[in-house]
C-alpha positions as protocol buffer text, in pm:
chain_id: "A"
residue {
  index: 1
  type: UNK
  ca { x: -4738 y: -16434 z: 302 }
}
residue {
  index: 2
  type: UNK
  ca { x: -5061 y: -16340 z: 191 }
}
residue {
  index: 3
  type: UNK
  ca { x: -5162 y: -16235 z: -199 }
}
residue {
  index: 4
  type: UNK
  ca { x: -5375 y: -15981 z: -283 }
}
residue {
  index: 5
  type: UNK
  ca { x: -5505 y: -15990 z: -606 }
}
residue {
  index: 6
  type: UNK
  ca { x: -5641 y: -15671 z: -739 }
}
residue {
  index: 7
  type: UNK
  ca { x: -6031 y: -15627 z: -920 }
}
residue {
  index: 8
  type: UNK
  ca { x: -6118 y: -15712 z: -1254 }
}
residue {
  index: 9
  type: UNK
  ca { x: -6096 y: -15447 z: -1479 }
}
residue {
  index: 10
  type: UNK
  ca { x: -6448 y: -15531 z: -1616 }
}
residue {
  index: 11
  type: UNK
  ca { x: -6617 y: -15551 z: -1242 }
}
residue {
  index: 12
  type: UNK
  ca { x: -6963 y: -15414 z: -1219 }
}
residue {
  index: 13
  type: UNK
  ca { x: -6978 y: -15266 z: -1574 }
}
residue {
  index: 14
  type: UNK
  ca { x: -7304 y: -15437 z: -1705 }
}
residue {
  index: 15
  type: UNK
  ca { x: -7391 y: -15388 z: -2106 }
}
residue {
  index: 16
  type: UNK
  ca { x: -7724 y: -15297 z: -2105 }
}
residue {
  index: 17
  type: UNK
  ca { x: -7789 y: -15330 z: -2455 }
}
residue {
  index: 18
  type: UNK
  ca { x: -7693 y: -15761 z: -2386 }
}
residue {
  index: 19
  type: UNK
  ca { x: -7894 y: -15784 z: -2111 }
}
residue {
  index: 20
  type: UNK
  ca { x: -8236 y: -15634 z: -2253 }
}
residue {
  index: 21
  type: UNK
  ca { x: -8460 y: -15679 z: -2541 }
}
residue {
  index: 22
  type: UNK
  ca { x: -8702 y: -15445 z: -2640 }
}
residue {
  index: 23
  type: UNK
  ca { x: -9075 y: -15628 z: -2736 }
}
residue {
  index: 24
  type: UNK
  ca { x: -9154 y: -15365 z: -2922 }
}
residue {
  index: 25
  type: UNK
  ca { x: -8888 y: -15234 z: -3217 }
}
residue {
  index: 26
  type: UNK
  ca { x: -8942 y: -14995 z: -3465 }
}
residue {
  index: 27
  type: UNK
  ca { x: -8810 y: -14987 z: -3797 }
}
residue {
  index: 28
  type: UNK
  ca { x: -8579 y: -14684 z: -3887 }
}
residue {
  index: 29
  type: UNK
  ca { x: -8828 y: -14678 z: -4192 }
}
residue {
  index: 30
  type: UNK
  ca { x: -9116 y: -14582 z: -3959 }
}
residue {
  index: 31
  type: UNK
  ca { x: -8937 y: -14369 z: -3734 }
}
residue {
  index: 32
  type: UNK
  ca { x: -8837 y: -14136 z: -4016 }
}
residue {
  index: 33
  type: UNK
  ca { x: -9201 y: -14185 z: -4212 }
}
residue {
  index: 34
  type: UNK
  ca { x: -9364 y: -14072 z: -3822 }
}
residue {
  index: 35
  type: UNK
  ca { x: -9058 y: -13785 z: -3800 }
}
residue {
  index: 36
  type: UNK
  ca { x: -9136 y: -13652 z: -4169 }
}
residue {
  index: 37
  type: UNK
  ca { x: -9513 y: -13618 z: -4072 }
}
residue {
  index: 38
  type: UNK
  ca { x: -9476 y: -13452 z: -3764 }
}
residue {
  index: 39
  type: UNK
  ca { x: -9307 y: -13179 z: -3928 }
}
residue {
  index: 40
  type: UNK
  ca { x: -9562 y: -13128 z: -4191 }
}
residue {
  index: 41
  type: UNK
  ca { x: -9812 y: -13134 z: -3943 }
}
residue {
  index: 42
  type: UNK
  ca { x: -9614 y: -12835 z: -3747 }
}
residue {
  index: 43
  type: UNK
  ca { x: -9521 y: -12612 z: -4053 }
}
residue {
  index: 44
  type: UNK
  ca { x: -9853 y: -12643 z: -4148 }
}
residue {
  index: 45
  type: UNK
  ca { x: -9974 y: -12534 z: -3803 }
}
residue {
  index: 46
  type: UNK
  ca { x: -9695 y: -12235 z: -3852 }
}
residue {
  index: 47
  type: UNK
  ca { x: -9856 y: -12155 z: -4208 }
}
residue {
  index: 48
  type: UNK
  ca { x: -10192 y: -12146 z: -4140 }
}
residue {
  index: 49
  type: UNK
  ca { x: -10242 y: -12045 z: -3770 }
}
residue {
  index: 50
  type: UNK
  ca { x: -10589 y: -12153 z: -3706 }
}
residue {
  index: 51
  type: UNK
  ca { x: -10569 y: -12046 z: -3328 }
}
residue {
  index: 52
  type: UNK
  ca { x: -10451 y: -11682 z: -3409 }
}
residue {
  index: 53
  type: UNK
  ca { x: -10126 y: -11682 z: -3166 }
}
């Protein structure tokens, strides 16, 4: 008699976020500081229109 044992349940599914490490991180601090300007920058391109579209 043979036995057959069936997969694991966790075969093949690799967690990314385990296996890699960013070398270069960003603070949520920054990212919403760089966000915050780049909306200025395009309501004030909306306001003042200095290419006439």
């Amino acid at each position: 008699m043979v036995k057959i044992s069936a997969p694991s349940s966790t075969g093949g599914i690799i967690r990314y976020f385990d296996e890699y490490k960013s070398k270069v991180e960003i603070s949520p601090g920054k990212v919403l500081f760089i966000t915050l300007i780049l909306i200025i920058v395009i309501i004030s391109l909306h306001v003042f229109n200095p290419f006439g579209f």
